[in-house]
N, C-alpha and C positions, 0 to 999 in steps of 0.2 A: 491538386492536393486538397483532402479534405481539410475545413475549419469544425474541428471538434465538437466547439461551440455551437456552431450554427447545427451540425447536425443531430445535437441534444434537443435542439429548438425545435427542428424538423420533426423526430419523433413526439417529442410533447405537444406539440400541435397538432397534428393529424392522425395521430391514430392513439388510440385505446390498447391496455395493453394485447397482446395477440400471440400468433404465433413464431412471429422474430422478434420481438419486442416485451420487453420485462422491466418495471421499475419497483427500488426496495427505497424504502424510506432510509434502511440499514441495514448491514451484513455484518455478522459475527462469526470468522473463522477457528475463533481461541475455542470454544465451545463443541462440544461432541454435534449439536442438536444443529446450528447454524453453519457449520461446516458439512453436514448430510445434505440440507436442504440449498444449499449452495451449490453443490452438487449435482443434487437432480438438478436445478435450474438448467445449469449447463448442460447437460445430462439430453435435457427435454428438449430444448433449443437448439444442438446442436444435431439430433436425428429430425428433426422437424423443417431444417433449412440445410438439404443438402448443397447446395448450389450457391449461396449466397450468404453473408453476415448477417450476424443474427448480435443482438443487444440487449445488456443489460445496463441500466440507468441509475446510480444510487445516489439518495439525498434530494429526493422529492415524496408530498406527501401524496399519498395514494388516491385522497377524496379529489382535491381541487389544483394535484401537479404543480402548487405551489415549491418553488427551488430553494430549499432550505440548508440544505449543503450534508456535510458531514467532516470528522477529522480529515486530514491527509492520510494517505494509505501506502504505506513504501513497500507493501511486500511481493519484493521480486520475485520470489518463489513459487508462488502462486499457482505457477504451472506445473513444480514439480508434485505441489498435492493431488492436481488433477491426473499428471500419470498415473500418479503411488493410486489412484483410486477406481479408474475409467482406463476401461478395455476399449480402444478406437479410440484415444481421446485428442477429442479438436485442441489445435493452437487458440492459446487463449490470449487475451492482452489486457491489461488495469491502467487506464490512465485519471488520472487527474487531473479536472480542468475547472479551472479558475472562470469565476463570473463578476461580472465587477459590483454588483449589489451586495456579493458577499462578504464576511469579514476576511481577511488575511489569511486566516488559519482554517479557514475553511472552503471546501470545493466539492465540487460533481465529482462523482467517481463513474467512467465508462468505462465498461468491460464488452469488448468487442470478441466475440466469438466464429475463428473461421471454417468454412465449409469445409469438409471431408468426407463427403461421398459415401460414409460409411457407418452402419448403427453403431452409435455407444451404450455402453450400460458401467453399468457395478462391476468394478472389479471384487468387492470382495464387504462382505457387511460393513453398514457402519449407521449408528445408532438403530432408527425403527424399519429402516432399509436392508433390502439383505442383496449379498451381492447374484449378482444375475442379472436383475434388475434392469428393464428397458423404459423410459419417458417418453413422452412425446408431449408436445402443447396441445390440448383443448382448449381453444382460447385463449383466455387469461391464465389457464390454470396448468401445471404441469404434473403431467397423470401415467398411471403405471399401463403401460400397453401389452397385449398378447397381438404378435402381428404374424401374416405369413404373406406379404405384398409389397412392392417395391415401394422405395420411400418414392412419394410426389414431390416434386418441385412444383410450389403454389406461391411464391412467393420472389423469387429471385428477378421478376422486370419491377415489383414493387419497391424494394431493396434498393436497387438500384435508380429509380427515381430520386429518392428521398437523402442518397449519398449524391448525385449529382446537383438537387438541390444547395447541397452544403459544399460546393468548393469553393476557393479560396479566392480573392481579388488585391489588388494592391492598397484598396480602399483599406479593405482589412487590417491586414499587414502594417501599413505606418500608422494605424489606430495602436494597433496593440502595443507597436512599438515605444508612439509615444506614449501608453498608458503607463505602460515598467518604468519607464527613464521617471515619470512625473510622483508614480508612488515609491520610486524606490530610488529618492536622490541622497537620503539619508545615509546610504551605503554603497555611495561611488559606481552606478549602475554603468553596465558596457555593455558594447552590443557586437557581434562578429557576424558576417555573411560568410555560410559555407557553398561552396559549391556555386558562385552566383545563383543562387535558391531561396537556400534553408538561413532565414533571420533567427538568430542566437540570442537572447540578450541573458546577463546572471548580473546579481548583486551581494554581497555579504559585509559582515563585521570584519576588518582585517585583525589578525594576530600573527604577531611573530617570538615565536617559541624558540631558540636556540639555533639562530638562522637557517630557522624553517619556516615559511609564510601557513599559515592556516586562517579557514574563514568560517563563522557561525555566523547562525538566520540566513540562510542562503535562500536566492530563490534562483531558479533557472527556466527561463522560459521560451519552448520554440514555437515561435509569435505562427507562423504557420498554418501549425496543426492547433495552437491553443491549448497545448501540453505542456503542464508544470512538474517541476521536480522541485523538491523543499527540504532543507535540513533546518532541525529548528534550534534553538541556543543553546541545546544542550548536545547539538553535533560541532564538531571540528571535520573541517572538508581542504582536500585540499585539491588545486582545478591547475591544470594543464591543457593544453591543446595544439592541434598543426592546423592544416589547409584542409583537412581529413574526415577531423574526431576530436571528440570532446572528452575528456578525460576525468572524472570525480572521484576522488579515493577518499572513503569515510575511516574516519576513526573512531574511536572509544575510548575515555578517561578511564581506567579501573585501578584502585589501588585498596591497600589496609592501613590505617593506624597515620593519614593524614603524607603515606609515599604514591603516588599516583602516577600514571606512564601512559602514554597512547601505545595503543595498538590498532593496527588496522584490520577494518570489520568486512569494507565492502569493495568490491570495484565497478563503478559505473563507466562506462562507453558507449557518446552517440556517433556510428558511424556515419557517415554522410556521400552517400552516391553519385554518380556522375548522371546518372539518369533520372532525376531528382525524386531518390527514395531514402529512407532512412530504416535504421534499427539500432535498437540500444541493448548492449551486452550488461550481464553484471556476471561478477565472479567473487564470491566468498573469499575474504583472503583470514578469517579469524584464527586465530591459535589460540585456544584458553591461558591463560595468566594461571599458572602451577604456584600456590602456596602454604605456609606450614601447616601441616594438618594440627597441631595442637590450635595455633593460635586460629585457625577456621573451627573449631568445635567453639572456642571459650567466645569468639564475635557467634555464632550460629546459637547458641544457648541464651547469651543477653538478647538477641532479635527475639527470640521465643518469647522471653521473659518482659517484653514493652509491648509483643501483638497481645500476650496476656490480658496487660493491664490496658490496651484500647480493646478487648474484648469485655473488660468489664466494668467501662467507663471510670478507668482511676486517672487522677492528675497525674501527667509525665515529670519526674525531673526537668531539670535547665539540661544535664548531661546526657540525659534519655532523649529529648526531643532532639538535641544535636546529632544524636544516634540514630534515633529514626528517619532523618532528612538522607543517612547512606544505608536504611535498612532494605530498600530493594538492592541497591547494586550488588550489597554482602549477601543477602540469599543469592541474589543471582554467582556471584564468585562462588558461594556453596554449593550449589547444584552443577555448575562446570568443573568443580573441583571430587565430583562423584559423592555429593550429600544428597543422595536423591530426594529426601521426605522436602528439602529446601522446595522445590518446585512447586511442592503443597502448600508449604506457608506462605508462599508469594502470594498462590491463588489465595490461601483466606483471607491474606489480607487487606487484598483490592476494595472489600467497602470503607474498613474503616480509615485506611488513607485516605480515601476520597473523602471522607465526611469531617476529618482530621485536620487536613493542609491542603491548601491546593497544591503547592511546591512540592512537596513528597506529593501528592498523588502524578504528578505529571514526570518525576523519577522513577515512579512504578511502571508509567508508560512505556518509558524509554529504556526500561529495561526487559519488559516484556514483548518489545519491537524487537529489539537483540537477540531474545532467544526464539523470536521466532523466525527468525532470518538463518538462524545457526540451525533448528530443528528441520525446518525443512529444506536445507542441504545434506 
């Protein structure tokens, strides 16, 4: 079994980037411009290594490979942009993995790309890309090709070194283990073997709602592979399991006028194999929150009327700032509830929340997680 870890180590150490091998300091999917270039990446990388996995690395800095991390990155969907966009498109995979120099809330992001024997391109424009479009890696670089010759396998005994390099030992495994139990005693950490294999461990804030258990600040970690899952204080999760499978069902607080209700947003499942493999499902479970249309115009006009005045540097009210602490989730309810132009105001008003609150800007996050979890399903 690979340690994830180690095999970020592997590629940072010996080789430059190439032609199975890509590191971003950072990736922007929300964006026309870094959602294309995202694209080609994989695009490049995966006609380039038919035969073998191919990687990208994000949250190191380009000059000196210095490991500087990046947010957590939850988006399951992931894969489905790469259909909706790539003719032949490779299995792709996003994990996140934790280093222990880094802070809490921040991690490597590996994107493991699998062979497929078969050239990809463009399915269809998108930003300065048009669709057609073929990549291949030159190097470092990933470049538009005219080809009429069979893809080469150059690379699949090198690949495969530097995964063998990176498997896994016992030495590992009760390191990691103990590292969770020791940072994360604060929140009653546990630990389950599946499969006499696969080490489990999760931790969270207990909450019981209506004799329902829910947990916030979750961390879930399969000590293994060195793969983290995270929900942060502003998720309710709630965790189940057999001899089997691990079960995570997220929710969402969303309400108007101080009535609030969970609903459930996501389903996570990690299956766990007899032949000691694993895979993890998710499945959308969201249903939009339907409410009155008068009283969503008369909240959607006072949001207008507070991005206004943080557009023009004016002092908020006491009333107003308490407003804008739920002015992402209320555009967000706006544009599920079919106020399209809402979508737009969220977007403008991502700098000045940042520059605003940190608290509202990290509910603007969490709510533009949501809808991106919902859009590309």
């Amino acid at each position: 079994m690979i340690n994830k870890r180690l095999l970020i180590k592997n590629l940072l150490a010996h080789n430059d980037e190439n032609s199975f091998y890509d590191k971003k300091r950072k990736i922007d999917i929300s964006e026309k411009e870094g959602k294309a270039k995202f694209l080609k990446h994989i695009c490049a990388l995966s006609n380039s290594n038919p035969k073998n996995n191919s990687f990208i690395v994000i949250g190191v800095d380009d000059e000196d490979n210095n490991i500087v991390g990046v947010d957590f990155f939850d988006d399951s969907k992931i894969q489905n942009l790469i259909n909706a966009y790539l003719t032949n498109p490779p299995i792709v995979q996003y994990e996140n993995i934790p280093f222990p120099h880094l802070p809490d809330d921040k991690v490597v992001g590996l994107v493991t790309i699998r062979p497929i024997g078969k050239i990809t391109s463009l399915r269809k424009n998108i930003w300065k890309y048009y669709g057609g479009s073929v990549f291949f890696r030159d190097g470092s670089m990933s470049m538009p090709k005219v080809f009429d010759i069979e893809i080469k396998d150059v690379n699949s005994k090198i690949v495969e070194a530097i995964e063998a390099h990176a498997q896994n030992n016992i030495e590992y495994t009760l390191d990691g283990v103990f590292d969770f139990m020791n940072k994360r005693k604060d929140y009653q950490p546990q630990y389950k073997v599946f499969k006499e294999y696969f080490v489990l461990c999760w931790a969270g804030q207990k909450k019981v709602v209506k004799n329902e258990t829910f947990y916030s600040r979750v961390d879930i970690e399969l000590i293994n592979e060195q793969v983290r899952l995270f929900f942060s204080t502003l998720d309710e999760v709630s965790i189940t399991y057999d001899d089997d499978s691990f079960k995570i069902v997220e929710y969402v607080s969303l309400g108007l006028q101080n009535s609030y209700k969970y609903y459930p947003l996501e389903e996570t499942i990690i299956h766990f194999g007899n032949n000691a493999n694993y895979h993890i499902d998710t499945k959308l479970l969201f249903q939009p929150p339907q409410f009155d249309k008068k009283v969503l115009h008369h909240i959607y006009n006072a949001n207008n009327a507070i991005l206004d005045k943080l557009k023009k540097g004016l002092s908020l009210t006491k009333h107003e700032e308490q407003d804008l602490k739920n002015l992402p989730a209320t555009y967000l309810i706006c544009y599920l509830n079919l106020f399209h132009e809402a979508i737009d105001k969220l977007n403008e008003a991502k700098l000045y929340l940042r520059d605003h609150d940190k608290e509202v800007y990290e509910n603007y996050k969490e709510s533009i997680r949501i809808l991106r979890k919902v859009k590309y399903s």
